[in-house]
C-alpha positions as CSV (number, residue, x, y, z in Angstrom):
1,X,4.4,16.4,4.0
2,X,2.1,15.5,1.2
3,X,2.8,12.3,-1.0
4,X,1.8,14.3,-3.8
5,X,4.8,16.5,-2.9
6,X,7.4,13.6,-2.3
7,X,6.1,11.7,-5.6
8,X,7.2,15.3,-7.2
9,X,10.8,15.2,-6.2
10,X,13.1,13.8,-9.2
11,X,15.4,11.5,-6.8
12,X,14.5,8.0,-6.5
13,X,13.3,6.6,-3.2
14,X,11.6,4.1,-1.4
15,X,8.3,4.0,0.6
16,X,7.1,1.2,3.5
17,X,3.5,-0.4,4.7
18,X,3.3,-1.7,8.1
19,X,0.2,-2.6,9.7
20,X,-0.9,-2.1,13.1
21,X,-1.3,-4.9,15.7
22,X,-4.6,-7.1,15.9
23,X,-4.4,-7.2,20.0
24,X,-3.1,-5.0,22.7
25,X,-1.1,-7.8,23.6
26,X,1.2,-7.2,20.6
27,X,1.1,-3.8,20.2
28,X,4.4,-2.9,21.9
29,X,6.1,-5.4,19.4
30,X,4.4,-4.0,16.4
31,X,5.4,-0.6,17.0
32,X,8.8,-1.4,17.9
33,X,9.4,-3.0,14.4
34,X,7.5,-0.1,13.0
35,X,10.0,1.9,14.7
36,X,13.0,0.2,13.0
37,X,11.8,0.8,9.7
38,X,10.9,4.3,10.4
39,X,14.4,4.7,11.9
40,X,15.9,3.7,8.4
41,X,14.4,6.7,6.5
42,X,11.9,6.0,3.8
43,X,10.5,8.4,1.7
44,X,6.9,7.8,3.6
45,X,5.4,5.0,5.5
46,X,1.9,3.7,5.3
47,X,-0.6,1.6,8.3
48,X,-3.1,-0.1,7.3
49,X,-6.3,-0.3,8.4
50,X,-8.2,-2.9,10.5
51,X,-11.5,-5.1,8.5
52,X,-14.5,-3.4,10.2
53,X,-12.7,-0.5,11.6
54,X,-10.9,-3.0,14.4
55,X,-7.8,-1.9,14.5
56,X,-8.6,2.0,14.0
57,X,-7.4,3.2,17.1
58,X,-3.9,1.3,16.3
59,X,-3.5,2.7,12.8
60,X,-3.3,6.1,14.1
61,X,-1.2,5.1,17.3
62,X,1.4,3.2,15.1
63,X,1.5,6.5,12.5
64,X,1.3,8.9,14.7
65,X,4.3,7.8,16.6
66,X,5.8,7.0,13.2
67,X,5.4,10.4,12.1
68,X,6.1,12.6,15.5
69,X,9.0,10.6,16.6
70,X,11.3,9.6,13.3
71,X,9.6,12.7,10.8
72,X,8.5,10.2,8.5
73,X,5.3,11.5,6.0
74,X,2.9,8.9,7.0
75,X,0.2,7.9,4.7
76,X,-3.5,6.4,7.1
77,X,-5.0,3.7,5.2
78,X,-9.2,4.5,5.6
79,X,-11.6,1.8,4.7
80,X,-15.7,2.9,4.7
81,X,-17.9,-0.5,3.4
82,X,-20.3,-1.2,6.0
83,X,-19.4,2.1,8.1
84,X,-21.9,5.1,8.5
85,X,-21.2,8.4,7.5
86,X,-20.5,9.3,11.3
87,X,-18.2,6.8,12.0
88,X,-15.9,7.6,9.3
89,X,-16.3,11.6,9.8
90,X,-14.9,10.6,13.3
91,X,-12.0,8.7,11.8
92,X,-11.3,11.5,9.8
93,X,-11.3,14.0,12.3
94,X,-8.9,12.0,14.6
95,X,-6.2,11.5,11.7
96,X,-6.7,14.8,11.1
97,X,-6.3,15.5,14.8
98,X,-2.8,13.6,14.3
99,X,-1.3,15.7,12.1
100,X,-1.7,13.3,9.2
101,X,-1.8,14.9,5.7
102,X,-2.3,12.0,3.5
103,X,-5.5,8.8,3.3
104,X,-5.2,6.1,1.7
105,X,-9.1,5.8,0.4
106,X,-10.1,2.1,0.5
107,X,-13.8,0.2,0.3
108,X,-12.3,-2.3,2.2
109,X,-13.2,-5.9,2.4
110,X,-17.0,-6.4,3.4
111,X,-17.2,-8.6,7.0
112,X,-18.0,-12.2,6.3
113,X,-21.0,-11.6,8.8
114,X,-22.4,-9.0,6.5
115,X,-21.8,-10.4,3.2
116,X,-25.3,-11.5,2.5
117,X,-26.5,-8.9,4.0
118,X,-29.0,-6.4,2.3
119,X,-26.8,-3.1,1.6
120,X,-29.2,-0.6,0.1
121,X,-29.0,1.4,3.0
122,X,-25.7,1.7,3.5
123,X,-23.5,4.8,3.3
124,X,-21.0,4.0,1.5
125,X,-20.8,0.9,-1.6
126,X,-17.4,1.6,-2.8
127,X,-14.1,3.8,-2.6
128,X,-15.4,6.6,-4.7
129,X,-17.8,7.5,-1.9
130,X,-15.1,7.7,0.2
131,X,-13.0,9.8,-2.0
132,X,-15.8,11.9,-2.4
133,X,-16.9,12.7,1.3
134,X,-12.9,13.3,2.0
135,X,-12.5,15.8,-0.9
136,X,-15.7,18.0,0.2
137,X,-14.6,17.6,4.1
138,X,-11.3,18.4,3.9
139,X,-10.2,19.5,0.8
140,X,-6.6,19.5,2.0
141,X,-6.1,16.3,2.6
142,X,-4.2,14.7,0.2
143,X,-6.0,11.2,-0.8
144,X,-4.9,8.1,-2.5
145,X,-6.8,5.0,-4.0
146,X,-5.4,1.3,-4.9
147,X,-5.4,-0.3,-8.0
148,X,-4.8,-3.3,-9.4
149,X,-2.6,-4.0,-11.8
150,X,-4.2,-7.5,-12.8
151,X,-7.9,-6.2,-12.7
152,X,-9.8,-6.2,-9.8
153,X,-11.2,-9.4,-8.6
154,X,-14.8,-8.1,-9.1
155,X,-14.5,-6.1,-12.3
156,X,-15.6,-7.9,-15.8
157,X,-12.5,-6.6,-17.2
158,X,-9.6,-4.2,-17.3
159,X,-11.2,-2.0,-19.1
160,X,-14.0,-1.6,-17.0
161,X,-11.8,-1.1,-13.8
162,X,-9.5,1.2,-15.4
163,X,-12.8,3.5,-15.9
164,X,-13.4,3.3,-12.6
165,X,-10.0,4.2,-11.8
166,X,-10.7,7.3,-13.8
167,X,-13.4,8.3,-12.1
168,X,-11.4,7.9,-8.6
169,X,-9.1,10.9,-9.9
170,X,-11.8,12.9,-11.1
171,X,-13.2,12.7,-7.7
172,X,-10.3,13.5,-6.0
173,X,-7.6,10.8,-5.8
174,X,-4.2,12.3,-6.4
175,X,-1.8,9.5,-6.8
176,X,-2.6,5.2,-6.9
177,X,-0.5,2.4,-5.3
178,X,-0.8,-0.9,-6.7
179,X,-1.4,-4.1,-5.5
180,X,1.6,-6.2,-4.9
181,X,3.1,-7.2,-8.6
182,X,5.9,-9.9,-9.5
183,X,6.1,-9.3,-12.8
184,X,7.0,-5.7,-13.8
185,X,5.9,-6.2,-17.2
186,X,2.3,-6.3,-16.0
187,X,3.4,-2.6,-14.4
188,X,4.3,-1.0,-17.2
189,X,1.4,-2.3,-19.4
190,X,-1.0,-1.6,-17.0
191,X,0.6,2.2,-16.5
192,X,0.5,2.5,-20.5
193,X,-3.3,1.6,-20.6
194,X,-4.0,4.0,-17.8
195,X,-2.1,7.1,-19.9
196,X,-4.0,5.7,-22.7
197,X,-7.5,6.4,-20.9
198,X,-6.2,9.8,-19.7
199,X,-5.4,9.1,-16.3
200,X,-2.2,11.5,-15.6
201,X,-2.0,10.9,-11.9
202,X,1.6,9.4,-10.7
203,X,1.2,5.4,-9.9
204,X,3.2,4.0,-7.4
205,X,4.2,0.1,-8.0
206,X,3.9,-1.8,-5.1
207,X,6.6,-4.7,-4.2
208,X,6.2,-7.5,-1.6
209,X,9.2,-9.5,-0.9
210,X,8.5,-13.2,-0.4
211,X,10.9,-14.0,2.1
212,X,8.9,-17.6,3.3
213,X,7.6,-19.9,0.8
214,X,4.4,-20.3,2.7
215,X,3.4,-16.5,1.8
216,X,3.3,-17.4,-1.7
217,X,-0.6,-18.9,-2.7
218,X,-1.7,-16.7,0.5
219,X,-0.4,-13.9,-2.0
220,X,-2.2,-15.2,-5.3
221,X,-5.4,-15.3,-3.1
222,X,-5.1,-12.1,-1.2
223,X,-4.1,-10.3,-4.2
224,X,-4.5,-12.4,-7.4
225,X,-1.2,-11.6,-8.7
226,X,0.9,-13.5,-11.2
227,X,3.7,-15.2,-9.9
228,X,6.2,-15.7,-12.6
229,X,8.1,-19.3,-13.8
230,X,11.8,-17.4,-12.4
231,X,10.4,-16.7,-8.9
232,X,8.2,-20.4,-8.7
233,X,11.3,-21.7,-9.5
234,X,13.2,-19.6,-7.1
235,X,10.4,-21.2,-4.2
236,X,10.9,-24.3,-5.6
237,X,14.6,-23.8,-5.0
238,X,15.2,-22.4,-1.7
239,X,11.5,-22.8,-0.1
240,X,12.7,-25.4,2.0
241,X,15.7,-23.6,3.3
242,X,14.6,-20.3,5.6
243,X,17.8,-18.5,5.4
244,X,18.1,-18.8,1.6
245,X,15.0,-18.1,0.7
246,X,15.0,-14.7,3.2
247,X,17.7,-13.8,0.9
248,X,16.8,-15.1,-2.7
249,X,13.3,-13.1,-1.5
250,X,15.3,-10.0,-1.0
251,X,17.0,-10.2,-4.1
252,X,14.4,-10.8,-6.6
253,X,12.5,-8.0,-5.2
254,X,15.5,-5.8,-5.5
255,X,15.9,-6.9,-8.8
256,X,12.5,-6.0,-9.8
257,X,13.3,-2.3,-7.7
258,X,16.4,-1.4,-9.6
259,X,14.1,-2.5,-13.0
260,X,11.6,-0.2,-12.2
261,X,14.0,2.6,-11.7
262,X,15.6,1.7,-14.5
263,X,12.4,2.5,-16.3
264,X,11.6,5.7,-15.0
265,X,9.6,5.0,-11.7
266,X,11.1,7.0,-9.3
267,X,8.8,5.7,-5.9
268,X,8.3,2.3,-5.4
269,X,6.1,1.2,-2.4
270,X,7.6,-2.0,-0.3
271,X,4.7,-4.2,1.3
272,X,7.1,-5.0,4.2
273,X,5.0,-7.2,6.5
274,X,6.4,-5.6,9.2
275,X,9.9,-7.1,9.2
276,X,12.7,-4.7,9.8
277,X,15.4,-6.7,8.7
278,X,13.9,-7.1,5.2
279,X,13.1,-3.4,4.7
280,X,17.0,-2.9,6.1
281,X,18.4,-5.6,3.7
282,X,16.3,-4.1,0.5
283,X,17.8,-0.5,1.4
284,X,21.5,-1.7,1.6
285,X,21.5,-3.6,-1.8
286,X,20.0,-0.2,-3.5
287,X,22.4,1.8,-0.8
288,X,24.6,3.7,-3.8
289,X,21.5,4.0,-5.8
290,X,19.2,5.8,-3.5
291,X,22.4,7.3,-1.4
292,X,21.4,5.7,1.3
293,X,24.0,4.2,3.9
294,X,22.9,1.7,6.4
């Protein structure tokens, strides 16, 4: 099933990221808590996508699985910067090869080797290319780009990345998932400035429970996102004790869930860092709400 088709739907529901294992060694563990979360029925589920193309083989392995075994719409996250044309025609023949409907359409982060290196030659600069070569490939695949809700570490301004968020739609991106945001008030003035500069594509808010208090700055860095006074003080709180801050973690970010319903969102995307019990205690405190029963 397409995502544009789920994001459709009137009922509210819930979507998952996982991502696939760096080694062989812990593949069998990843996909076993892949499994889990597949098992507890989300609308779709997402696998990222290895720096470089590393992890590749795994992204499909994990969906694939994830999709054949539990029937769960599953959404390949495909990254292009420093890839050639023929390396990612191959990636996209082998998700289309898995029976996988939806890309996620990233530049990806450039490898710290190659970050000086001299790039005019290179195939692809930035996710637009990507969007582009997918929507004159294969047409049918339904494609999805990222967005930030905070503006993009490397654009001048919002106002700036929101054009280029434009042009990722006009190109062929049919629906956006944002980075991780805290603060839904950021969300919904973000969403009102894209409407404003004509972009009519649905926008999916993305949620990351902070269940440890060391994935907190490794959040502001990864993502630049604005951590709000309530949940610093929420850290500053429970950080120290593991078992209430798993739980004050899974609150606030049902809290913010049941807001953004509230408001009208009907899909929200759950950065779950691959931890089942998370995703399953998220579920059960929006159980009546989504009519889900764990």
């Amino acid at each position: 099933m397409k995502i544009t088709d789920i994001l459709k739907k009137p009922e509210m529901s819930l979507s998952f990221e996982v991502f696939p294992p760096k080694k062989e060694t812990s593949y069998e563990s990843v996909k076993e808590a892949t499994e889990r979360i597949a098992a507890l029925g989300p609308s779709f589920m997402s696998v990222t996508y290895g720096a470089g193309g590393g992890t590749s083989a795994y992204t499909l392995a994990i969906g694939k699985n994830i999709k054949d075994r539990y029937g769960v719409p599953l959404l390949a996250h495909l990254t292009c910067i420093s890839s050639t044309k023929e390396k990612v025609r191959e990636q996209i023949k082998a998700i289309q090869d898995a029976g996988i409907e939806n890309v996620m359409a990233l530049r990806g982060d450039i490898p710290e080797e190659l970050k000086d290196a001299d790039r005019t030659g290179w195939d692809y600069h930035y996710a637009i290319d990507l969007i582009r070569e997918l929507k004159e490939s294969c047409p049918e695949i339904c494609i999805g780009a990222a967005c930030y809700p905070e503006v993009h570490p490397e654009s001048r301004n919002q106002a700036e990345d929101i054009l280029h968020l434009k042009e990722k739609t006009e190109a062929g991106a049919s629906f956006l998932t944002t980075q991780m945001v805290f603060d839904n008030s950021l969300f919904f003035t973000f969403l009102y400035k894209l409407r404003e500069a004509g972009v009519t594509v649905p926008v999916i808010p993305g949620i990351m429970p902070i269940t440890n208090s060391n994935q907190v700055e490794r959040a502001i860095r990864l993502s630049g996102a604005f951590m709000p006074r309530r949940f610093r003080t929420i850290v500053d709180r429970f950080g120290e004790d593991p078992a209430a801050m798993k739980q004050a973690g899974i609150i606030y970010a049902t809290d913010q869930i049941i807001d953004l319903y509230a408001n009208g969102i009907t899909n929200v995307h759950v950065y779950s860092m691959n931890k089942p019990d998370v995703a399953a205690g998220i579920l059960k405190n929006l159980s009546d709400i989504l009519g889900k029963s764990l």
